[in-house]
C-alpha positions as a Markdown table, in Angstrom:
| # | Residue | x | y | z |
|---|---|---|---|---|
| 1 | Unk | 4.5 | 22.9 | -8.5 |
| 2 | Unk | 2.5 | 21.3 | -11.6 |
| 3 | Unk | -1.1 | 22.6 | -12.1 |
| 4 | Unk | -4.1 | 19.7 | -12.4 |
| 5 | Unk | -7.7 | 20.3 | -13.5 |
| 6 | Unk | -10.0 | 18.8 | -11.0 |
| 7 | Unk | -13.9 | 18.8 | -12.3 |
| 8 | Unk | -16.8 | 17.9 | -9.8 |
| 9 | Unk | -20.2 | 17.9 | -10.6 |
| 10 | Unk | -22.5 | 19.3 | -8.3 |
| 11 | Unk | -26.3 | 20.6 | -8.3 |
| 12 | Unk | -26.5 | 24.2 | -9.6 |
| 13 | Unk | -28.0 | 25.4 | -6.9 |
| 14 | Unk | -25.5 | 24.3 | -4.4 |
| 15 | Unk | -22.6 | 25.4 | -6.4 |
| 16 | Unk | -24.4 | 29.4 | -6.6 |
| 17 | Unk | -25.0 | 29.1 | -2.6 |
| 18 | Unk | -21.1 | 27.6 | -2.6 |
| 19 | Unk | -19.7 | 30.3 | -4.4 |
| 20 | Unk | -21.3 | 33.2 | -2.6 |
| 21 | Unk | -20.3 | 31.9 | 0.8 |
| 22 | Unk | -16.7 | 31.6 | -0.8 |
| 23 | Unk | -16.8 | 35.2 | -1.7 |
| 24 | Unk | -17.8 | 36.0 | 1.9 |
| 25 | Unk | -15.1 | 34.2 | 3.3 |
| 26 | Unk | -12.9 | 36.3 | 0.7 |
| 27 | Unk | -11.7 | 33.2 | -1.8 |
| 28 | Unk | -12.8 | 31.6 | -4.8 |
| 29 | Unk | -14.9 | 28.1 | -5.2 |
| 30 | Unk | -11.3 | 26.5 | -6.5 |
| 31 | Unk | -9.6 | 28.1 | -3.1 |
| 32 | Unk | -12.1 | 26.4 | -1.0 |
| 33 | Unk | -11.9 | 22.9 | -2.7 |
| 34 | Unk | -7.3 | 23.3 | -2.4 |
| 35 | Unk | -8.1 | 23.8 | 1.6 |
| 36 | Unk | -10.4 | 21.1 | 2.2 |
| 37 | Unk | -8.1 | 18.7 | 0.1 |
| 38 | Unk | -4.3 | 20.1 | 2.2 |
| 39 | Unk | -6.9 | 19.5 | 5.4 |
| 40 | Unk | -7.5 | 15.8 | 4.3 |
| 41 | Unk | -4.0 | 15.0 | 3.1 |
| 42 | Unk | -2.8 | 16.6 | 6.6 |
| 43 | Unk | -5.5 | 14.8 | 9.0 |
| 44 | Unk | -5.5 | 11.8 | 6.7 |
| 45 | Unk | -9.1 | 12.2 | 7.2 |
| 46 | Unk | -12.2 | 14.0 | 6.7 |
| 47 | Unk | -11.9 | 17.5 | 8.4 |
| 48 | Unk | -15.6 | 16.7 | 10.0 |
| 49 | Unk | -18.4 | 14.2 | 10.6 |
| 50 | Unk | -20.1 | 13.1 | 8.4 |
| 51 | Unk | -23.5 | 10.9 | 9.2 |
| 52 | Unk | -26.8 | 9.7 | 8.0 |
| 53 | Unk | -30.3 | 10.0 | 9.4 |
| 54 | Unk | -31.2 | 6.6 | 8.6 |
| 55 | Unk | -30.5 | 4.6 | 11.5 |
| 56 | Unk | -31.5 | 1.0 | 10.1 |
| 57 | Unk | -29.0 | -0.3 | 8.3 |
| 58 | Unk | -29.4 | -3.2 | 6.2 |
| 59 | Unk | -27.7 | -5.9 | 4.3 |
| 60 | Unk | -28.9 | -4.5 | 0.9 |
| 61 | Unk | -27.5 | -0.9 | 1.8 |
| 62 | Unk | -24.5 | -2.0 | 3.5 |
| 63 | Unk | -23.4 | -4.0 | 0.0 |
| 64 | Unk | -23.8 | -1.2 | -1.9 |
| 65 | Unk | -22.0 | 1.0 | 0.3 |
| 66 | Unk | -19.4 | -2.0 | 0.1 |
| 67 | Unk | -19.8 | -2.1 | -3.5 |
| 68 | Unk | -19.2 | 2.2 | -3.9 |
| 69 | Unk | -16.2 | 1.9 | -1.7 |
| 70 | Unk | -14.8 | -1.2 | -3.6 |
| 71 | Unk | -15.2 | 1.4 | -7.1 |
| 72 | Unk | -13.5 | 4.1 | -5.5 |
| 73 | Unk | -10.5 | 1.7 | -4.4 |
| 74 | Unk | -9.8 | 0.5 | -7.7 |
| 75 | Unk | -10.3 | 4.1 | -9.1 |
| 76 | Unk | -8.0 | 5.2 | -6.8 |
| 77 | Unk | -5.6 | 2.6 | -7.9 |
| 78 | Unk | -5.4 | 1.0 | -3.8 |
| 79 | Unk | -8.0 | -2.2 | -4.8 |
| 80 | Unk | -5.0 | -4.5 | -3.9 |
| 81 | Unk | -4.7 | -3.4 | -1.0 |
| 82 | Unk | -3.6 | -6.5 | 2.0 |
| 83 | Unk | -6.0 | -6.7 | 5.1 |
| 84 | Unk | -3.0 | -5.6 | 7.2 |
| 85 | Unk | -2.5 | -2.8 | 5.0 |
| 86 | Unk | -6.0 | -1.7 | 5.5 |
| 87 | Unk | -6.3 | -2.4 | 9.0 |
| 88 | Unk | -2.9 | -0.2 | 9.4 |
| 89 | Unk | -4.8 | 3.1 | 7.5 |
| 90 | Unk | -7.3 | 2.0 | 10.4 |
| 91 | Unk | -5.0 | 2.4 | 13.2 |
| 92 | Unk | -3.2 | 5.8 | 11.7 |
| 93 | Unk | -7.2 | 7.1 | 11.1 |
| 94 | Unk | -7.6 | 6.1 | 15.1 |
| 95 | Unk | -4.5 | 7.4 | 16.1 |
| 96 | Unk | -5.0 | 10.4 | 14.6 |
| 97 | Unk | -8.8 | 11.0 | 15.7 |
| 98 | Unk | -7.4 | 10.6 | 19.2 |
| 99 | Unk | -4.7 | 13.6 | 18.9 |
């Protein structure tokens, strides 16, 4: 199997406390990273919950969420995505967090 560099930038400080808790569990930062990515492409989601403290949402922070997501889809070559294509990754996402 081919080999691909993957770089992340991260606060220093986080990636010190990451790498010693790696250690402890007895693998390397890059170990980690290859396990949380097979657990995502397996679950065809994120292995846990994620959330926000801020409760009030509004329609300044929901467009730039909307605007993040719509970089990410065209970085991720999926921006032409159809609404039923979308609303079919919705369904499988369900599906799955039902299992």
């Amino acid at each position: 199997m081919a080999q691909a560099t993957f770089s992340v930038r991260m606060d220093e400080a986080l990636k010190k406390q990451f790498d010693v808790l790696c250690q402890e569990f007895g693998m390397n930062a890059s170990t980690a990273i290859n396990v949380f990515a097979r657990a995502v492409v397996r679950q065809r989601r994120i292995p846990f919950e994620i959330s926000s403290p801020e409760t009030d949402i509004t329609r300044e922070g929901a467009m730039q969420a909307f605007t993040a997501l719509r970089a990410q889809a065209k970085e991720n070559g999926i921006s032409d995505m159809s609404l039923d294509d979308i609303n079919k990754e919705i369904s499988l996402a369900r599906v799955e967090a039902d299992k």
